[in-house]
LOKE-443084 format. One record per residue (C-alpha): x, y, z; residue in three letters. Coordinates in Angstrom, 2 decimals. Layout:
N
{u:X&v:Y&w:Z&aa:ala}
...
REM end
This chain:
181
{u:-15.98&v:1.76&w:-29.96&aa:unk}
{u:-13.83&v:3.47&w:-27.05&aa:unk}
{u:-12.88&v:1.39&w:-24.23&aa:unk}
{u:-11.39&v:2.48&w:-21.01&aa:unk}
{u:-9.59&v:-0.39&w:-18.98&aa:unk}
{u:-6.86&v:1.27&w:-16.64&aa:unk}
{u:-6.80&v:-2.10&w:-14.15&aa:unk}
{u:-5.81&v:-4.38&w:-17.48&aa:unk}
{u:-3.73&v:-2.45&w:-19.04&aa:unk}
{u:-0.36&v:-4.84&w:-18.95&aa:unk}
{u:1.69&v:-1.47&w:-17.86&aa:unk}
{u:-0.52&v:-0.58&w:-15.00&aa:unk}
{u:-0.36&v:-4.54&w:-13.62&aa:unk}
{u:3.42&v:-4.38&w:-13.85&aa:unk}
{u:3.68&v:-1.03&w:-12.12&aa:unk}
{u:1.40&v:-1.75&w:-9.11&aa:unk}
{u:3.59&v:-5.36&w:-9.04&aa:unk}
{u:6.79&v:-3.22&w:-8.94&aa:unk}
{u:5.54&v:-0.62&w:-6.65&aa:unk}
{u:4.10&v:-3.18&w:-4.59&aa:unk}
{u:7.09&v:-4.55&w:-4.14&aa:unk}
{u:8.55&v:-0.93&w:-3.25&aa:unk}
{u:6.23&v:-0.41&w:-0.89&aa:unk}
{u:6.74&v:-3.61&w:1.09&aa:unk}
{u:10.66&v:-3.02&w:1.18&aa:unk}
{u:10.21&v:0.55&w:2.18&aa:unk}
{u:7.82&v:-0.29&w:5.03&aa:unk}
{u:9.79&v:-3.57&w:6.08&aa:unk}
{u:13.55&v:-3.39&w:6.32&aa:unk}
{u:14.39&v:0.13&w:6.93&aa:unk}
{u:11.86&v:-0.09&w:10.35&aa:unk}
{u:12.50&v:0.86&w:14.13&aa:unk}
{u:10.13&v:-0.29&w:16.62&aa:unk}
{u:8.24&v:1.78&w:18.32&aa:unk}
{u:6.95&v:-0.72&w:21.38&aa:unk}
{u:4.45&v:-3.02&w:20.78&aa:unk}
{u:2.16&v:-0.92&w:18.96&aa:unk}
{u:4.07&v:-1.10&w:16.03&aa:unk}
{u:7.05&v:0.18&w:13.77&aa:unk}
{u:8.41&v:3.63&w:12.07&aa:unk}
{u:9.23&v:3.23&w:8.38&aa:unk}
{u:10.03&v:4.84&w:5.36&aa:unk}
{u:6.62&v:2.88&w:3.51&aa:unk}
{u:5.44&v:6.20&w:3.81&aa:unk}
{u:8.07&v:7.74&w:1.03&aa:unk}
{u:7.00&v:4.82&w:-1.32&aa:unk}
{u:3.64&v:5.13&w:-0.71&aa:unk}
{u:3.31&v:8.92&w:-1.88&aa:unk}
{u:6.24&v:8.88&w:-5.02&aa:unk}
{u:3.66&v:5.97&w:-6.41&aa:unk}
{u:1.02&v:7.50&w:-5.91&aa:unk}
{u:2.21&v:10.96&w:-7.13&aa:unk}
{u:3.40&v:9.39&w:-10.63&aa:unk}
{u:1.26&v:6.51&w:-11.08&aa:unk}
{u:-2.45&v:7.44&w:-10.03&aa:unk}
{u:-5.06&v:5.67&w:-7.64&aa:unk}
{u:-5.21&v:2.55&w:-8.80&aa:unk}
{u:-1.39&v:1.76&w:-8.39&aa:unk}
{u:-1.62&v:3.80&w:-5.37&aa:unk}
{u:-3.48&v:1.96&w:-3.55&aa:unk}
{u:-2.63&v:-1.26&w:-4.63&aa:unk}
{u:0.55&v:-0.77&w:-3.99&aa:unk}
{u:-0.02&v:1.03&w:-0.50&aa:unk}
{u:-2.35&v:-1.01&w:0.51&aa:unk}
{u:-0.86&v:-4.58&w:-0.05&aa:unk}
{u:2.74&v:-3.32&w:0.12&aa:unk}
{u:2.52&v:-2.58&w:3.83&aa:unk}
{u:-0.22&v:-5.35&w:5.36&aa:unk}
{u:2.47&v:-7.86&w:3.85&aa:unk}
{u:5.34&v:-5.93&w:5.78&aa:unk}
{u:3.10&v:-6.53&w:8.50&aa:unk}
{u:2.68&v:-9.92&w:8.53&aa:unk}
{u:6.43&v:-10.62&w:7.88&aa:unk}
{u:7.65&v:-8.81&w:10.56&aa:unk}
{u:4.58&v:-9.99&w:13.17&aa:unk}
{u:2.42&v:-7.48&w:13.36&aa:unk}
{u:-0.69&v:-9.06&w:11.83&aa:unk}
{u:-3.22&v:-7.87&w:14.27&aa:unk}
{u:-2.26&v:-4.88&w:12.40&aa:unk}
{u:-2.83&v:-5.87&w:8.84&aa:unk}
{u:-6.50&v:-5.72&w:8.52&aa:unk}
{u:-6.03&v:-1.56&w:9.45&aa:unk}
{u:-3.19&v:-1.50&w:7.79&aa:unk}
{u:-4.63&v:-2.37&w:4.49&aa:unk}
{u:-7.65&v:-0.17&w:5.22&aa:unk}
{u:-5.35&v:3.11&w:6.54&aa:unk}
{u:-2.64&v:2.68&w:4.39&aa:unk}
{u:-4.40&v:2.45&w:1.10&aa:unk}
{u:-6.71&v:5.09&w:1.85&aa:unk}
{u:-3.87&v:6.96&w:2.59&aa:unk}
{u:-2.12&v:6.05&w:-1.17&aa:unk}
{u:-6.00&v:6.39&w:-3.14&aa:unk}
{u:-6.52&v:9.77&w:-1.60&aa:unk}
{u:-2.62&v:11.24&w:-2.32&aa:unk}
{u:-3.49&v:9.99&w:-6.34&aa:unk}
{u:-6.95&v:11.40&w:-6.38&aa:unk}
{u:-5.88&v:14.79&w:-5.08&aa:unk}
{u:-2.40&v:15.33&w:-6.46&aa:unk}
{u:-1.53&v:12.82&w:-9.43&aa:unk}
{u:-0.51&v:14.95&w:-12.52&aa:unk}
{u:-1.60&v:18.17&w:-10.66&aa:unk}
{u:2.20&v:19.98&w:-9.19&aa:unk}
{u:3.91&v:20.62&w:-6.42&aa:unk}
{u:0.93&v:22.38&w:-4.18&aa:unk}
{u:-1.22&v:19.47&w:-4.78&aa:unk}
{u:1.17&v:17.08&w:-3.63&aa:unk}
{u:2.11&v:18.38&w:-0.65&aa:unk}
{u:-1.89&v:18.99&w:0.06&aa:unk}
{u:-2.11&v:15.15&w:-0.37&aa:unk}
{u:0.69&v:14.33&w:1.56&aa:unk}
{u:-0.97&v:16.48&w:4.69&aa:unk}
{u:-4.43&v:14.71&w:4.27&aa:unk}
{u:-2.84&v:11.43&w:3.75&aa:unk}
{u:-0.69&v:11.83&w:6.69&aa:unk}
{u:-3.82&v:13.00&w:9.14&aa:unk}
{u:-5.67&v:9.70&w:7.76&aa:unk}
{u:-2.76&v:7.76&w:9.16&aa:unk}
{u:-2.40&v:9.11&w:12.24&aa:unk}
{u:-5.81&v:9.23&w:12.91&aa:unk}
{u:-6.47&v:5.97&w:11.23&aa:unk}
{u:-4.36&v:4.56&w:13.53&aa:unk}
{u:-5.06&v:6.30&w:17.15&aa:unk}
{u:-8.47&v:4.66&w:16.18&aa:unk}
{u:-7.33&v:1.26&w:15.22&aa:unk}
{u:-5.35&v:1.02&w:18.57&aa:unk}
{u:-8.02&v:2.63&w:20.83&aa:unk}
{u:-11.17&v:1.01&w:19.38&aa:unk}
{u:-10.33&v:-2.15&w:17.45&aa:unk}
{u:-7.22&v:-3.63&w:19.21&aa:unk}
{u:-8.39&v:-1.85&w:22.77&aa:unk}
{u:-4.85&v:-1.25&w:23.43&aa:unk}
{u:-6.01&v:1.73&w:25.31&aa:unk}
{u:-5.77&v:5.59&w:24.61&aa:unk}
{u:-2.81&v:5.35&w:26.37&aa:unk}
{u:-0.90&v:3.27&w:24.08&aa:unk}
{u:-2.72&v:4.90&w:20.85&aa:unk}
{u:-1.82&v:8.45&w:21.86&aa:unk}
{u:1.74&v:7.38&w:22.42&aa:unk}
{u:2.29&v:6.10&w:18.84&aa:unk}
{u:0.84&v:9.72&w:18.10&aa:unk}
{u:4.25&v:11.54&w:17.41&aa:unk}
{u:6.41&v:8.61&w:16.16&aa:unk}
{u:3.57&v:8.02&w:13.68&aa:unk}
{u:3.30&v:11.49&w:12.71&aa:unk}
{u:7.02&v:11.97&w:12.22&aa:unk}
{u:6.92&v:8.94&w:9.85&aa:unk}
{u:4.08&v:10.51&w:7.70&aa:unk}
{u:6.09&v:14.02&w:7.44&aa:unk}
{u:9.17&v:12.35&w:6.10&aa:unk}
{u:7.64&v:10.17&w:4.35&aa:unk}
{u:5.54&v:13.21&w:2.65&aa:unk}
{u:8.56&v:15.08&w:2.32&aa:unk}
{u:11.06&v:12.65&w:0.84&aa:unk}
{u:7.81&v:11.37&w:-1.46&aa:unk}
{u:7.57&v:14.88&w:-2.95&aa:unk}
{u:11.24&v:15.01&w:-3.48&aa:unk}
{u:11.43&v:11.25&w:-4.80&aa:unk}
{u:8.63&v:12.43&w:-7.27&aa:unk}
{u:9.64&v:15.55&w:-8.08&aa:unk}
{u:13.18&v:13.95&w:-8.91&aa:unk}
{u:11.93&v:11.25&w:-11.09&aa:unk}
{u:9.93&v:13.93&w:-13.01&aa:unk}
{u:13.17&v:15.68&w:-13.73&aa:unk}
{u:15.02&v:12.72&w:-14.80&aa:unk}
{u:12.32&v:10.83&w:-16.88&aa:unk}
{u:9.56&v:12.69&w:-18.11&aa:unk}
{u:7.50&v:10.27&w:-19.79&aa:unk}
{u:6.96&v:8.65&w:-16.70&aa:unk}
{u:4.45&v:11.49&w:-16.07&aa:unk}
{u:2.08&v:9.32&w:-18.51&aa:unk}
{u:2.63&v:5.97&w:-17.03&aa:unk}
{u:-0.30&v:4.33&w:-14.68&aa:unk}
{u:-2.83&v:6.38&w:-16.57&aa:unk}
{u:-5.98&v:5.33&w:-18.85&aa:unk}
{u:-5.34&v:3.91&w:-21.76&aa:unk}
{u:-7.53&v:4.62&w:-24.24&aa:unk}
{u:-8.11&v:3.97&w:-28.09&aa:unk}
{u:-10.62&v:3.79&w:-30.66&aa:unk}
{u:-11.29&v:1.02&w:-32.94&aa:unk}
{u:-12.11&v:1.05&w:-36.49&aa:unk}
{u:-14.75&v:-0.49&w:-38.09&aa:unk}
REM end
């Protein structure tokens, strides 16, 4: 019988755990505000090397729950609900279009993920928290510069750990086995 079982694997709970933790250091102490519509971090950096080298699952766990806990520690928690929503979309999508697929592919995913953000968030502010297209179009740039260095130094931060470890190219992925009978 063949079994597929990514989400128990032991190795893939203790990466999201560690990557989660990344995440929400990456997103929380190294922030400057932006005015009250929120913060510019390097999350973003995180967000993409775990995604890059551990897949979607990770990648959005870690994305996800890593930066709507930054969030509510540093008081943004009309935030979290779209933060949990824009930033693991942002992580899911970077795995399912460049995880174990090169250099091209991750800095596709890093361009789509970035445009969900900044989107993802214009809308959040304008619609959700009706802080006004005003507000939401100012957090345009300071958002978008966040999501370009975060793409960049992601790439870079994956790229290095490739160099350095290998094996870690196989980490996050399916296990799978077959059992005898």
């Amino acid at each position: 019988m063949r079994r597929d079982r990514a989400a128990a694997d032991p190795r893939t709970i203790a990466l999201a755990g560690v990557m989660f933790a990344l995440v929400f250091v990456m997103t929380y102490v190294p922030k400057v505000p932006i005015g009250p519509g929120g913060y510019v971090h390097l999350g973003a950096a995180a967000i993409y090397a775990t995604s890059f080298l551990f897949g979607p699952v990770v990648g959005f766990f870690a994305a996800a729950c890593g930066t709507t806990f930054s969030d509510l520690a540093a008081g943004y928690g009309s935030y979290a609900p779209g933060t949990f929503v824009i930033h693991g979309l942002q992580g899911l999508l970077a795995a399912l279009i460049a995880w174990r697929r090169g250099l091209p592919r991750m800095i596709t995913a890093a361009v789509i993920g970035g445009a969900v953000v900044v989107g993802g968030y214009f809308l959040y502010q304008w619609l959700v928290l009706r802080e006004g297209i005003g507000p939401a179009g100012a957090a345009l740039w300071p958002n978008t510069f966040q999501v370009l260095t975060g793409g960049v130094l992601g790439v870079l931060l994956t790229t290095a750990v490739l160099r350095a470890y290998p094996p870690a190219a196989s980490l996050g992925g399916r296990p799978t086995w077959t059992e005898e009978t």
